[in-house]
N, CA, C and O atoms as a printed pandas DataFrame, in Angstrom:
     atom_number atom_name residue_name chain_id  residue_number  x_coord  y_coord  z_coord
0              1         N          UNK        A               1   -5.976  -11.680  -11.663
1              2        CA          UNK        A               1   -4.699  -12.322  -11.430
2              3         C          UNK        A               1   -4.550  -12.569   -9.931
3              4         O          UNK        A               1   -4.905  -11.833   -9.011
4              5         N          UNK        A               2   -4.051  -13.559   -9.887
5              6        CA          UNK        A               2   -3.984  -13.932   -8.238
6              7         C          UNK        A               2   -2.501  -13.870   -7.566
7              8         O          UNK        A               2   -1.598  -14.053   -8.383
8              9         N          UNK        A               3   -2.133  -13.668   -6.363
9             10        CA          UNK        A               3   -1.095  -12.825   -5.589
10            11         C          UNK        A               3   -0.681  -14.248   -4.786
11            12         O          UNK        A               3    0.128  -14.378   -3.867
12            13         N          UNK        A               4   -1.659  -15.455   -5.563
13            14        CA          UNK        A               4   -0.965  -17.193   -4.576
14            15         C          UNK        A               4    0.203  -17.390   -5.210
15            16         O          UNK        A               4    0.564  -17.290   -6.382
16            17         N          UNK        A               5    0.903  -17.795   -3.846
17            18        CA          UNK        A               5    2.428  -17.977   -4.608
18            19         C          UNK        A               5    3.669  -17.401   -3.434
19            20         O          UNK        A               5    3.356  -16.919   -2.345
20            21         N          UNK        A               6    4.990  -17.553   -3.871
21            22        CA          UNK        A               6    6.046  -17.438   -3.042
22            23         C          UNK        A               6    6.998  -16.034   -3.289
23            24         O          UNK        A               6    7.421  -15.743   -4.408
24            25         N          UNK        A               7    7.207  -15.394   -2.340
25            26        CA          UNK        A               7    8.017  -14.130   -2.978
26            27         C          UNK        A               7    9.170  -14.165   -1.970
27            28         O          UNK        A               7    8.930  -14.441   -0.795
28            29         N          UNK        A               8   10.485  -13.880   -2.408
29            30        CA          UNK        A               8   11.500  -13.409   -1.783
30            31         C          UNK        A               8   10.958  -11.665   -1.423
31            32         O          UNK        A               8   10.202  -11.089   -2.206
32            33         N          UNK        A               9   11.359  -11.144   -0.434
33            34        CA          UNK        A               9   11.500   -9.904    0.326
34            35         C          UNK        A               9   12.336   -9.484    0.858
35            36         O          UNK        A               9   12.631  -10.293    1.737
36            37         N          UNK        A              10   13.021   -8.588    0.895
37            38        CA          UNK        A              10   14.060   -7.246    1.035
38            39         C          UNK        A              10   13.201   -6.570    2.104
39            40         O          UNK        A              10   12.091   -6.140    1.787
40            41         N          UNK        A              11   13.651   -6.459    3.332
41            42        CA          UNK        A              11   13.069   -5.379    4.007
42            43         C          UNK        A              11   14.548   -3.999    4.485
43            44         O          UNK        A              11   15.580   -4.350    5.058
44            45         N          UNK        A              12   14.340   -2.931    4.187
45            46        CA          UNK        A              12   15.028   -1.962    5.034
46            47         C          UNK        A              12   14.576   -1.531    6.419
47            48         O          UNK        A              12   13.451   -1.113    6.689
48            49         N          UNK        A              13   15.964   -1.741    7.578
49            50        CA          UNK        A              13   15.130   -1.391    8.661
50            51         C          UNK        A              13   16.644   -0.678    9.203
51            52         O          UNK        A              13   17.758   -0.707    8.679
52            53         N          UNK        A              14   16.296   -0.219   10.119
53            54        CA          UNK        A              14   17.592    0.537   11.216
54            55         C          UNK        A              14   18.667   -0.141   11.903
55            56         O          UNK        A              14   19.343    0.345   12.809
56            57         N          UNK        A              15   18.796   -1.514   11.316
57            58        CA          UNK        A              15   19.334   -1.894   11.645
58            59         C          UNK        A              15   20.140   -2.924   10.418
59            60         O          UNK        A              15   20.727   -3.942   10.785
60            61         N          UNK        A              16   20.088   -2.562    9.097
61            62        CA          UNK        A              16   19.974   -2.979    8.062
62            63         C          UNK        A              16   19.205   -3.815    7.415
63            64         O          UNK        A              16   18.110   -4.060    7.921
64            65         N          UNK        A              17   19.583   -4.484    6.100
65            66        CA          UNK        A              17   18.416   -5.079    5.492
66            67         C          UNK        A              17   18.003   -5.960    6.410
67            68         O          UNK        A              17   18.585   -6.031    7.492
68            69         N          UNK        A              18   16.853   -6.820    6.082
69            70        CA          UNK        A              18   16.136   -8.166    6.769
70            71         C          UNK        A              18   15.493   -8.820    5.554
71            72         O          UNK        A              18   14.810   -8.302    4.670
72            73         N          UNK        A              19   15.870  -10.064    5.719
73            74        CA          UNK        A              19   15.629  -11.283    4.111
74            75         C          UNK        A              19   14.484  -11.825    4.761
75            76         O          UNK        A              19   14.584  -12.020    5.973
76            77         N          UNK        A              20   13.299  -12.134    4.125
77            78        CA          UNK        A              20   12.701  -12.822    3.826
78            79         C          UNK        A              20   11.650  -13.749    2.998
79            80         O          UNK        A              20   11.586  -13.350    1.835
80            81         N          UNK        A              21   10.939  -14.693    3.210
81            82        CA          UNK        A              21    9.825  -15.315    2.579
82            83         C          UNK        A              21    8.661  -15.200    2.912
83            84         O          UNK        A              21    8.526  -15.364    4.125
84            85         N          UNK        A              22    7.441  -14.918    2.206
85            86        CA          UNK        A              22    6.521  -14.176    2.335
86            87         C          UNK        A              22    5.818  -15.648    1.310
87            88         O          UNK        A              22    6.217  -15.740    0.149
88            89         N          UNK        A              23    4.823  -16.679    1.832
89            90        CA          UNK        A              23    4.294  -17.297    1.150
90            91         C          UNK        A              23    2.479  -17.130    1.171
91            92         O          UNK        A              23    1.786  -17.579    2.083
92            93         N          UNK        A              24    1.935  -16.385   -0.047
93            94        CA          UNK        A              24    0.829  -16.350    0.048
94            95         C          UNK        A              24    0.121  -17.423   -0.306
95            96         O          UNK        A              24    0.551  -18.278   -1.080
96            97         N          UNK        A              25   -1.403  -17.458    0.424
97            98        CA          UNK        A              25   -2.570  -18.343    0.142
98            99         C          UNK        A              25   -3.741  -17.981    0.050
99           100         O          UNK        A              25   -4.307  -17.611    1.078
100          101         N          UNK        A              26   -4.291  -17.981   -0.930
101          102        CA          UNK        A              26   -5.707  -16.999   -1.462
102          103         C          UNK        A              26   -7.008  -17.741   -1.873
103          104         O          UNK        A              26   -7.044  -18.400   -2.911
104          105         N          UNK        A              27   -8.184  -17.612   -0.958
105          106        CA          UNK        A              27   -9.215  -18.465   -1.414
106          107         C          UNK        A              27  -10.129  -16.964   -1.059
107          108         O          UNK        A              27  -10.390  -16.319   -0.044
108          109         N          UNK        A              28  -10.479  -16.835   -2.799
109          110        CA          UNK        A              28  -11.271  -15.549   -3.060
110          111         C          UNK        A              28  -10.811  -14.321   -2.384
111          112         O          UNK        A              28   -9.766  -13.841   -2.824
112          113         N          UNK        A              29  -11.480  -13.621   -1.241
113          114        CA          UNK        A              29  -11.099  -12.610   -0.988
114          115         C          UNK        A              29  -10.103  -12.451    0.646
115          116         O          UNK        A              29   -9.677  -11.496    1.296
116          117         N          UNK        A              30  -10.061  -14.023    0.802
117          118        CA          UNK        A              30   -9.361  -14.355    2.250
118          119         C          UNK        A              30   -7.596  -14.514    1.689
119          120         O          UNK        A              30   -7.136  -14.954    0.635
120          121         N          UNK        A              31   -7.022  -14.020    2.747
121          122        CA          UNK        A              31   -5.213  -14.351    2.410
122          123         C          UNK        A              31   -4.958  -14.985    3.378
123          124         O          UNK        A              31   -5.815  -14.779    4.238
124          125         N          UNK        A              32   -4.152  -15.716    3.717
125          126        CA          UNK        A              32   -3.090  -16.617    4.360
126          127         C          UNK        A              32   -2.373  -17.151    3.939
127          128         O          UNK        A              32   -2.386  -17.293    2.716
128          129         N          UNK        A              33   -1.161  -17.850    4.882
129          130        CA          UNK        A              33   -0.100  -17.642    4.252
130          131         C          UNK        A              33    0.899  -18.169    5.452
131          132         O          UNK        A              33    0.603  -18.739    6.502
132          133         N          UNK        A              34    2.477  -17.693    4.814
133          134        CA          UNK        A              34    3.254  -17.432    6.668
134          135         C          UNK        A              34    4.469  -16.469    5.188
135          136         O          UNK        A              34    4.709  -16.200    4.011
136          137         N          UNK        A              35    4.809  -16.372    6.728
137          138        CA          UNK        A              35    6.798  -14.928    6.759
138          139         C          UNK        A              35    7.523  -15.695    7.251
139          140         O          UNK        A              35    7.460  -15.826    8.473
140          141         N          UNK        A              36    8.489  -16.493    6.478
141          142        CA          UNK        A              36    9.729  -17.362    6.894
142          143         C          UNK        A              36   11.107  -16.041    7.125
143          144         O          UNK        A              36   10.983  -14.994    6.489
144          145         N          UNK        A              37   12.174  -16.204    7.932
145          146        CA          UNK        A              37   12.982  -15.434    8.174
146          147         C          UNK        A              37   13.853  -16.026    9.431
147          148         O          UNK        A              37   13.501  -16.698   10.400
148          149         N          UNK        A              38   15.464  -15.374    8.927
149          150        CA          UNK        A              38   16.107  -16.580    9.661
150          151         C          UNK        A              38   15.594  -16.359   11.309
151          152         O          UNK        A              38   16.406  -16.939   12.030
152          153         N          UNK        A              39   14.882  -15.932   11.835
153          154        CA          UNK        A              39   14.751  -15.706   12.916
154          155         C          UNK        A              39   13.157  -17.393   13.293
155          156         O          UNK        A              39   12.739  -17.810   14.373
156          157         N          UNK        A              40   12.880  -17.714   12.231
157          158        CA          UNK        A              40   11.599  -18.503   12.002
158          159         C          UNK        A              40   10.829  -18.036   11.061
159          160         O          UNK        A              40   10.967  -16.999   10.413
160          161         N          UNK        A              41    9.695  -19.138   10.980
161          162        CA          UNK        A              41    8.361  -18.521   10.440
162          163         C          UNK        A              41    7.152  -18.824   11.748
163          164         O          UNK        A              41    6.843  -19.504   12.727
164          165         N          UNK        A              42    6.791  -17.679   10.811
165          166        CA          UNK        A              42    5.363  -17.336   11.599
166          167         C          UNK        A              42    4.103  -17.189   10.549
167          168         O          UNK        A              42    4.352  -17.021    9.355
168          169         N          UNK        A              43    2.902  -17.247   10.963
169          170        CA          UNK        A              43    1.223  -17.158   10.274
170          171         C          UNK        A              43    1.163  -15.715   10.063
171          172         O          UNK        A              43    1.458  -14.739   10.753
172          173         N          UNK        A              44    0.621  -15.912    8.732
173          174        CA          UNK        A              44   -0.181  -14.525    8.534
174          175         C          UNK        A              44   -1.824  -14.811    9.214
175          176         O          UNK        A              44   -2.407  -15.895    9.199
176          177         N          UNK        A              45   -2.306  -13.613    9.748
177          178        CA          UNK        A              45   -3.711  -13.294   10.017
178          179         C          UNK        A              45   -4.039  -12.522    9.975
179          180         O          UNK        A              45   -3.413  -11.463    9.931
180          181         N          UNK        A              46   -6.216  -12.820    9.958
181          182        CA          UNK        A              46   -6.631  -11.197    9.129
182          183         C          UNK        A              46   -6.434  -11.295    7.601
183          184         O          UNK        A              46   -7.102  -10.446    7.011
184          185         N          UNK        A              47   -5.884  -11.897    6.997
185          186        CA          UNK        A              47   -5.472  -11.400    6.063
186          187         C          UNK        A              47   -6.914  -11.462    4.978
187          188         O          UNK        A              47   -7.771  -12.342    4.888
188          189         N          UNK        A              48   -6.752   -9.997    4.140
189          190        CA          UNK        A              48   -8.021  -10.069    3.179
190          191         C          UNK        A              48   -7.313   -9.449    1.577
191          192         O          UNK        A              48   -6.163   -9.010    1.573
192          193         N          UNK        A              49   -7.886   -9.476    0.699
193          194        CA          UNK        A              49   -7.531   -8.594   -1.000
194          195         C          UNK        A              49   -8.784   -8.331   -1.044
195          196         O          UNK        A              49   -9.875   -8.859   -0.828
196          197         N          UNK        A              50   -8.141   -6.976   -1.524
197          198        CA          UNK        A              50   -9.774   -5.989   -2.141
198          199         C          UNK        A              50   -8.799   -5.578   -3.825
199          200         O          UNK        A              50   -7.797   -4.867   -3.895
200          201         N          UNK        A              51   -9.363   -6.149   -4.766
201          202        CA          UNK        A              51   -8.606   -5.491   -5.773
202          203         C          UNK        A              51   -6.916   -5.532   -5.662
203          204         O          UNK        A              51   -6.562   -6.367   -4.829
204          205         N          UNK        A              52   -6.181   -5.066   -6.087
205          206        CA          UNK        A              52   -4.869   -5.481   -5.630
206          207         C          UNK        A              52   -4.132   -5.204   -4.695
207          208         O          UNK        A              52   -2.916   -5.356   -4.579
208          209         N          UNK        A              53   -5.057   -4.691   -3.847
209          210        CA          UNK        A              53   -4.199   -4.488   -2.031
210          211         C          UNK        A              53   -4.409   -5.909   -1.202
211          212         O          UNK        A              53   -5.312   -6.740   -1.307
212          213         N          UNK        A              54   -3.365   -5.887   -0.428
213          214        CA          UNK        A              54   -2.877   -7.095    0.673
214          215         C          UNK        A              54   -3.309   -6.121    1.790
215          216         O          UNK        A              54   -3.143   -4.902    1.762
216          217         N          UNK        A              55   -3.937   -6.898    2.859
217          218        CA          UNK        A              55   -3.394   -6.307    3.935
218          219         C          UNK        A              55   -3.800   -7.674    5.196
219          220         O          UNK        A              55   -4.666   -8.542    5.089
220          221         N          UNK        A              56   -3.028   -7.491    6.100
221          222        CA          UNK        A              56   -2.397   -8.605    7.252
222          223         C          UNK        A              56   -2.346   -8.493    7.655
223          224         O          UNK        A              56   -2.857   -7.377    7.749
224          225         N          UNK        A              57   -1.724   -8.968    9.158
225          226        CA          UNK        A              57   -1.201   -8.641    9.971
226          227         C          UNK        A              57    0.086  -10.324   10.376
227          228         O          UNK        A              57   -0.284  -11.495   10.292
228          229         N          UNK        A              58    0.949  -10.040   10.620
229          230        CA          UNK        A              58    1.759  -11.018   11.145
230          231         C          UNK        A              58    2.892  -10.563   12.321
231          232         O          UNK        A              58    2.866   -9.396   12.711
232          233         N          UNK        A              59    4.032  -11.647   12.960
233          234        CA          UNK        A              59    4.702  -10.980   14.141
234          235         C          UNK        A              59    5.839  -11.407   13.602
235          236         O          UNK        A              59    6.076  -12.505   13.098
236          237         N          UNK        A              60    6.649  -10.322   13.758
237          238        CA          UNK        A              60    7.857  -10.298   13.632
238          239         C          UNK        A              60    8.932  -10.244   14.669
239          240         O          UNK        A              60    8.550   -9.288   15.345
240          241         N          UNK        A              61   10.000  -10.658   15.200
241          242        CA          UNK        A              61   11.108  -10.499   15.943
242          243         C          UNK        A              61   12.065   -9.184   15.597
243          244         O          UNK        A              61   12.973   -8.985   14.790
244          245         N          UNK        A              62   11.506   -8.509   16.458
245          246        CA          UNK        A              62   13.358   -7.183   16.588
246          247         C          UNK        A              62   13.657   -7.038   18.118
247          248         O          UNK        A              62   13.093   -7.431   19.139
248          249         N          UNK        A              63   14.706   -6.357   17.865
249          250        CA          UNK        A              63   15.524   -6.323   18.529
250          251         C          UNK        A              63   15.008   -5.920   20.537
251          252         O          UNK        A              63   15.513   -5.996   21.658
252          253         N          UNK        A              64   13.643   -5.475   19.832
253          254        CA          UNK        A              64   13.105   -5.185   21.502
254          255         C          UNK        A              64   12.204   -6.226   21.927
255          256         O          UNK        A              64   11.509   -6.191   22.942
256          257         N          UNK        A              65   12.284   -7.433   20.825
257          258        CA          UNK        A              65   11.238   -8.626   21.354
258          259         C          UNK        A              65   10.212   -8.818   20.096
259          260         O          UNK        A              65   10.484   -8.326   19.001
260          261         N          UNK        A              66    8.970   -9.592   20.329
261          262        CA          UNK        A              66    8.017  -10.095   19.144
262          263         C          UNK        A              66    7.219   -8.340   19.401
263          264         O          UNK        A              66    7.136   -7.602   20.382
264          265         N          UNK        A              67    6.751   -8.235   17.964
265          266        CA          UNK        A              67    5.563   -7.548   17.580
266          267         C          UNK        A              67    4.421   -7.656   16.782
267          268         O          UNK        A              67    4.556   -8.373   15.791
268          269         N          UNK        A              68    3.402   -7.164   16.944
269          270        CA          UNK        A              68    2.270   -7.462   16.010
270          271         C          UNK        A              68    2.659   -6.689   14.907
271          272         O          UNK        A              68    2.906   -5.550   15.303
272          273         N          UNK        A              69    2.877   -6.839   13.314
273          274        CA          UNK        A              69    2.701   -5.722   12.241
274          275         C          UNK        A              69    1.413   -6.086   11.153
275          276         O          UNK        A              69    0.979   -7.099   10.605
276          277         N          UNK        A              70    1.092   -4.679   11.187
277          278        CA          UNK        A              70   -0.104   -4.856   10.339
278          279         C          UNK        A              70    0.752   -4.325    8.423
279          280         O          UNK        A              70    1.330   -3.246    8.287
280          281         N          UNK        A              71    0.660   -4.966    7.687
281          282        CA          UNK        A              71    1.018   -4.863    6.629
282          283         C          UNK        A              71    0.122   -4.616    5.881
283          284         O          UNK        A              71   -0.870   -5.334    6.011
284          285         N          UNK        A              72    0.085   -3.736    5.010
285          286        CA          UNK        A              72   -0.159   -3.191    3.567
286          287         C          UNK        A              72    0.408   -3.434    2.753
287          288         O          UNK        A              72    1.630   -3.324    2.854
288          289         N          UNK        A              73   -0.184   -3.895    1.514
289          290        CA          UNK        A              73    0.868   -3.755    0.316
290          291         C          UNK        A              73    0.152   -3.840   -1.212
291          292         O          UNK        A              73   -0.973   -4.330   -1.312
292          293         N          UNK        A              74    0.803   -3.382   -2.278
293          294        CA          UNK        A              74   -0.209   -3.447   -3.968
294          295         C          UNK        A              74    0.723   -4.139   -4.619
295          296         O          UNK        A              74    1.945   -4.270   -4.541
296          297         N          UNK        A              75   -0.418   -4.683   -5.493
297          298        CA          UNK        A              75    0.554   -5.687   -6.254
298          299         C          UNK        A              75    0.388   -5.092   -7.548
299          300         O          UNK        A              75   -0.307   -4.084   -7.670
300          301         N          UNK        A              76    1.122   -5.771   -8.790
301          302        CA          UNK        A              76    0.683   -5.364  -10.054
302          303         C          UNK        A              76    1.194   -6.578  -11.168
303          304         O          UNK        A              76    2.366   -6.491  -11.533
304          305         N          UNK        A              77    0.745   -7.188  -11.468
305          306        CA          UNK        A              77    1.262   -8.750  -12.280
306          307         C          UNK        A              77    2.551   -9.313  -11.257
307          308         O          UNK        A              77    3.655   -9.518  -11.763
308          309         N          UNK        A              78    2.365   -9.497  -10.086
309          310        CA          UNK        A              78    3.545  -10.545   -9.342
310          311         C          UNK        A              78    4.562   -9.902   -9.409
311          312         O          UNK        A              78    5.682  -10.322   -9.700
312          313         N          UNK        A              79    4.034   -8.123   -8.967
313          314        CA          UNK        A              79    5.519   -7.575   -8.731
314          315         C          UNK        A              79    4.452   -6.537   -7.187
315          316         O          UNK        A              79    3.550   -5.701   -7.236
316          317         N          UNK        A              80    5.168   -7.168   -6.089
317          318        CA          UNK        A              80    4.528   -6.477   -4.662
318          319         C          UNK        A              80    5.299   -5.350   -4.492
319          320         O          UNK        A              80    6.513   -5.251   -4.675
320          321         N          UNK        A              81    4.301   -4.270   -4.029
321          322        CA          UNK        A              81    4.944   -3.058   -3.631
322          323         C          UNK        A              81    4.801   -2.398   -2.235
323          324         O          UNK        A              81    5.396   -1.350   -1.984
């Protein structure tokens, strides 16, 4: 089963929730993609699937400026965890 496709995201952070779009793109074992959020979107990179793990890296905006985050995540029929 493949993880191509568009997901709404809920993030909890310390400063309350954060909404976003998370659009994946999957050719075999490569991911890309981007993270829309009202702040912009930005590229995923790096990105690879081994079995049903994600992992990435993309930059996000808080409150102390841009950062690199490396993301993890499992999927299970088009439900990301």
């Amino acid at each position: 089963m493949s993880i191509a496709g568009t997901f709404d995201i809920t993030v909890k952070t310390p400063v309350g929730e954060q909404l976003g779009v998370f659009v994946f793109v999957v050719e075999g074992e490569l991911l890309t993609g981007s993270l829309t959020t009202p702040k912009g979107t930005v590229d995923l990179s790096e990105g690879k699937i081994i079995g049903n793990k994600l992992d990435f890296f993309t930059k996000i905006t808080t409150p102390m400026g841009k950062m690199k985050a490396h993301i993890k995540l499992k999927y299970f029929h088009h439900l990301v965890c």
